[in-house]
C-alpha positions in Angstrom: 77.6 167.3 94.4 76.3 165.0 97.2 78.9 162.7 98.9 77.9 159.1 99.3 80.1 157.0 102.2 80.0 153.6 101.6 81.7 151.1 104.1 81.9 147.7 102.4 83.2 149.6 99.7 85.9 146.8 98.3 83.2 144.2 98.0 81.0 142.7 95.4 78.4 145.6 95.4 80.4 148.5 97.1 82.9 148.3 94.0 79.6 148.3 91.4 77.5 151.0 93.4 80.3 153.3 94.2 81.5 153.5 89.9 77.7 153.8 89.1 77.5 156.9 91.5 80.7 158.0 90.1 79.0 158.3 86.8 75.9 159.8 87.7 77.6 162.6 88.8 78.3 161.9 93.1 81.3 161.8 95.0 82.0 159.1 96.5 84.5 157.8 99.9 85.0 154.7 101.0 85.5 153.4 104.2 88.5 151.4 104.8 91.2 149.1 107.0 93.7 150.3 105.0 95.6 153.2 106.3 97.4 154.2 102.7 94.8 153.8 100.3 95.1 156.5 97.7 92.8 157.2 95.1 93.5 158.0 91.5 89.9 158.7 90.4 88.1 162.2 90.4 85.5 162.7 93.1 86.5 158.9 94.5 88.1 159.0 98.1 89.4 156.7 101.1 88.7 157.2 104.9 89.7 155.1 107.8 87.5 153.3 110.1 88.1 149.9 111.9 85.3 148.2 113.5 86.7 146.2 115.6 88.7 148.9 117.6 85.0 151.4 116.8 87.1 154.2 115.5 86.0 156.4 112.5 87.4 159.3 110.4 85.2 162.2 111.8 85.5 163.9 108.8 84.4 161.3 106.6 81.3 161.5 108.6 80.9 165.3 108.6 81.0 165.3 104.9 78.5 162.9 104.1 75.4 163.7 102.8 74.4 159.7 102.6 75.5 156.6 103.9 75.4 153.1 102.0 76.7 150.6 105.3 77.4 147.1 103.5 80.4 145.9 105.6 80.0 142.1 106.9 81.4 139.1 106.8 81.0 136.6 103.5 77.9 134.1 104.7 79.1 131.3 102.3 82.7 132.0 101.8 83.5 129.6 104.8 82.0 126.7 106.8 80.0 127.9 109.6 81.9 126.9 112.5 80.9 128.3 116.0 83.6 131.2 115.5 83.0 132.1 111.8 78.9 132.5 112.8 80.4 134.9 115.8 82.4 136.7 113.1 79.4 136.9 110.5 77.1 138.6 113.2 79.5 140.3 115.0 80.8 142.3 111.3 77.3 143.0 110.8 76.5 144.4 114.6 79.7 146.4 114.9 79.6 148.0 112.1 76.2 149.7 112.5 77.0 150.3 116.2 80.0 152.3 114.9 78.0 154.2 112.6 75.3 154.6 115.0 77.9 156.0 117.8 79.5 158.0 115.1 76.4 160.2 114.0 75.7 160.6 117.5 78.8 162.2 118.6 79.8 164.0 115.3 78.3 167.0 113.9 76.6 166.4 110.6 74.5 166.6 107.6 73.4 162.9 106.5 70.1 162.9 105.3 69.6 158.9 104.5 71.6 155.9 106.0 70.7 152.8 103.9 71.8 149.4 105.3 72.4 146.6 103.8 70.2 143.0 105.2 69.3 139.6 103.6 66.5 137.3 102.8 67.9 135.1 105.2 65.4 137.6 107.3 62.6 134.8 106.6 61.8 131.5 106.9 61.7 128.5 104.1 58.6 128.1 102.4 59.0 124.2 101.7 55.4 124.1 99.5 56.9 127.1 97.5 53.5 129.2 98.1 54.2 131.9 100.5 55.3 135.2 98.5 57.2 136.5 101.9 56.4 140.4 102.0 58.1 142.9 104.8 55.9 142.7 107.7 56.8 138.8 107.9 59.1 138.8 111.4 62.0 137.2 111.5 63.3 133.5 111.2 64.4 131.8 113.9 67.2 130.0 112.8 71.1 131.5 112.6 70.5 133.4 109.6 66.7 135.1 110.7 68.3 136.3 113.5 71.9 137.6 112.3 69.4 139.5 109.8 67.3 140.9 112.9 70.8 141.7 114.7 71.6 143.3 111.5 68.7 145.7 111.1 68.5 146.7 114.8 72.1 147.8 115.3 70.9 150.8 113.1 67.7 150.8 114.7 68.5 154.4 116.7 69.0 156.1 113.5 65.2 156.6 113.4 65.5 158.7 116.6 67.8 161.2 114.9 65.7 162.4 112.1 67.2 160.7 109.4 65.9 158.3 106.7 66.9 154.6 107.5 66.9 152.3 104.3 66.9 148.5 105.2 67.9 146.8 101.7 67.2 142.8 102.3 69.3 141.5 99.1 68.3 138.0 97.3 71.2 136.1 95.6 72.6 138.8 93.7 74.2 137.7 90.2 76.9 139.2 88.9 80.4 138.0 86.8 82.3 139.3 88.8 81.9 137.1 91.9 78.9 136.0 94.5 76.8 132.9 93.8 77.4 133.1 90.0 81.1 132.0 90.4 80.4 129.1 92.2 77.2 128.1 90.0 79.6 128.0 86.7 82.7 126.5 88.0 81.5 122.5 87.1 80.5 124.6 83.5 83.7 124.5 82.6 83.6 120.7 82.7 80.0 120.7 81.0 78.7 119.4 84.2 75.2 121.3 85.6 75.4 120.5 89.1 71.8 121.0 90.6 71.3 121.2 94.0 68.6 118.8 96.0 65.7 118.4 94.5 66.3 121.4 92.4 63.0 122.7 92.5 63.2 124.8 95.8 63.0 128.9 94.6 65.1 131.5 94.6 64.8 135.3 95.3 67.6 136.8 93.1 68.5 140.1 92.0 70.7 141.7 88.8 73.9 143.5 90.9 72.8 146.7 88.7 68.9 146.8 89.9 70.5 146.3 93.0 72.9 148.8 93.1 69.7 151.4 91.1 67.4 150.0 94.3 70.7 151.9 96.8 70.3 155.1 94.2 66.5 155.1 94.3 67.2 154.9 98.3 69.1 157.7 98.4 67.6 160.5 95.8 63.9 159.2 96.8 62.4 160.8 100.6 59.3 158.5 100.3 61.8 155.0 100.5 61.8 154.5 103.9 62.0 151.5 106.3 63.0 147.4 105.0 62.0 146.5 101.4 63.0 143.5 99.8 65.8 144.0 97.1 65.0 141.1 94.8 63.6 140.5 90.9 59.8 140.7 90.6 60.4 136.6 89.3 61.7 133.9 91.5 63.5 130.9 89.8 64.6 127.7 90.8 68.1 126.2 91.4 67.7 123.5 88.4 65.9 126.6 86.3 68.8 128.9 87.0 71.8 126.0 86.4 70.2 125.1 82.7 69.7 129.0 81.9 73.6 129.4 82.7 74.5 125.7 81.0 72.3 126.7 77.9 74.2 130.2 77.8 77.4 129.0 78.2 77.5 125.4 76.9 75.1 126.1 74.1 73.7 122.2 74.0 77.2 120.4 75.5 76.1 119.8 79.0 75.1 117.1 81.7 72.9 117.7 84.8 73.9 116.3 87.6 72.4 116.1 90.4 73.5 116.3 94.1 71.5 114.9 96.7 71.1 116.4 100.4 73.0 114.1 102.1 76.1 115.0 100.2 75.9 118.5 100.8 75.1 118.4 104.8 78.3 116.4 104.5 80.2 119.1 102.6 78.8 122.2 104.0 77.8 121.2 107.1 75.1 123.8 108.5 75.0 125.9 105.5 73.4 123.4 103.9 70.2 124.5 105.3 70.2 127.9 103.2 71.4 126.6 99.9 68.6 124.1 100.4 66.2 126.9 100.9 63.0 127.7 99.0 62.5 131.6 99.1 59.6 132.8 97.0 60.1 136.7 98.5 58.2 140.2 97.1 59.4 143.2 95.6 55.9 144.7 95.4 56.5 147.2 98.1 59.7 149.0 96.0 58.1 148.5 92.8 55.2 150.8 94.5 57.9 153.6 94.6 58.2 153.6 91.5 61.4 151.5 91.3 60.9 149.7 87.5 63.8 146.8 87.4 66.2 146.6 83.8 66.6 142.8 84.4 63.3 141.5 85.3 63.6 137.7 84.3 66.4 135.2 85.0 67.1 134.9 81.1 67.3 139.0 80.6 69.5 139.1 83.5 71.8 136.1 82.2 72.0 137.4 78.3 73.0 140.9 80.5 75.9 139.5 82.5 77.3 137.0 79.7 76.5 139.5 76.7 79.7 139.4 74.3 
């Protein structure tokens, strides 16, 4: 039974990925803040780490045979002041450092260290033509470069003889939480708030593909380097707020729209990436073989809302 350690375990997608290991048969330990966590599930652990301070159980190290690193800092769940942006990247950098530091000094048998990046990793495409692959170096802007940060704090991993995974995630929908939450709170009022224009794409991904792209990381040797970890079709914000309306609100809906100017005032900088056209490929994961359940906004929408 191979032990997966996953820091970032509490999120969104650590909580997902770690019960659909669970039920394919690994064990699992999570990385955590909290001292007196105790598990009440078979083959499901707790470990200590604290990034902040760089300290890590040694043993939870030692006993991995993989390691899944999401821990970071929510990019939308606050207004990027100058301190929260230091806190994104810093979340990010640390925590790689710390696993870095950790399988240098600590005796063990991790085959694969996959680490989680963004789509943030590239630019806008404002003409909605460029289908962004891998090679495409980073944005400039806050978010192109907390991505590069991101990937080369586990840079040195590559000089140890290991696998390194670099998983850039799209929007990734779930019920549960992330965009999807925000996207169907005016629902409840019937209200189908587009954003902008509307039309500018996005690069999404179903959390279960995503979580099967962290699987496929880990059981397949020939996944190796960054790969995008989106759907094989883009959408657009007005494509993806009627999908959700019609879903939910059958025909008893308004679009509304909200233009630019409204939402540098309420969001300040973070305007800029919900304002964003990404049109990014998955061609390189899909070459691995990787086939994806949810391939279509609508599939992926029936999936999460299914009765």
């Amino acid at each position: 039974m191979q032990n997966i350690l996953i820091s970032g375990g509490t999120g969104l997608v650590g909580k997902r990925l770690a019960a659909m290991l669970l039920e394919q048969g690994y064990s699992v330990t999570i990385l955590s803040r909290n001292k007196n966590l105790v598990s009440s599930t078979n083959n499901l652990q707790y470990a200590y780490w604290n990034v902040d301070t760089q300290t890590i159980d040694d043993n939870a190290i030692a006993n991995a045979d993989a390691i899944v690193n999401l821990a970071g800092a929510g990019v939308a769940d606050k207004r990027w002041t100058t301190e929260r942006k230091k806190e994104i990247v810093n979340s990010r950098v640390n925590s790689g450092r710390l696993i870095v530091n950790a399988l240098q000094s600590t005796t063990n048998k991790v085959k694969v260290v996959i680490n989680a990046s963004a789509i943030g990793w590239y630019s806008s495409e404002e003409n909605n033509v460029k289908n962004y692959q891998e090679d495409e170096p980073a944005n400039t802007d806050f978010l192109g470069n907390t991505c590069k940060q991101w990937e080369q704090s586990v840079h040195p991993i590559t000089l140890m003889k290991k696998r390194l995974v670099k998983l850039r995630m799209g929007i990734v929908l779930s019920k549960e939480g992330g965009a999807l939450k925000e996207f169907i709170k005016p629902l409840r009022f019937g209200i189908a708030t587009i954003l902008g224009s509307g039309k500018q794409k996005i690069s999404w991904i179903h959390i279960d593909d995503l979580c099967r792209m962290y699987i496929a990381a880990i059981e397949n040797e020939n996944i190796n380097g960054a790969y995008n970890a989106v759907a094989p079709t883009v959408t657009t914000n007005s494509k993806l707020n009627i999908v959700l309306a019609k879903k939910l609100r059958a025909r008893f809906y308004i679009p509304i729209f909200v233009p630019k100017f409204i939402l540098k005032i309420v969001l300040g900088e973070m305007s800029i990436e919900v304002l964003k056209s990404s049109n990014i490929s998955c061609k390189k994961i899909q070459d691995t073989g990787f086939q994806f359940l949810f391939p279509s906004i609508e599939s992926s929408i029936d999936d999460i809302f299914k009765k």
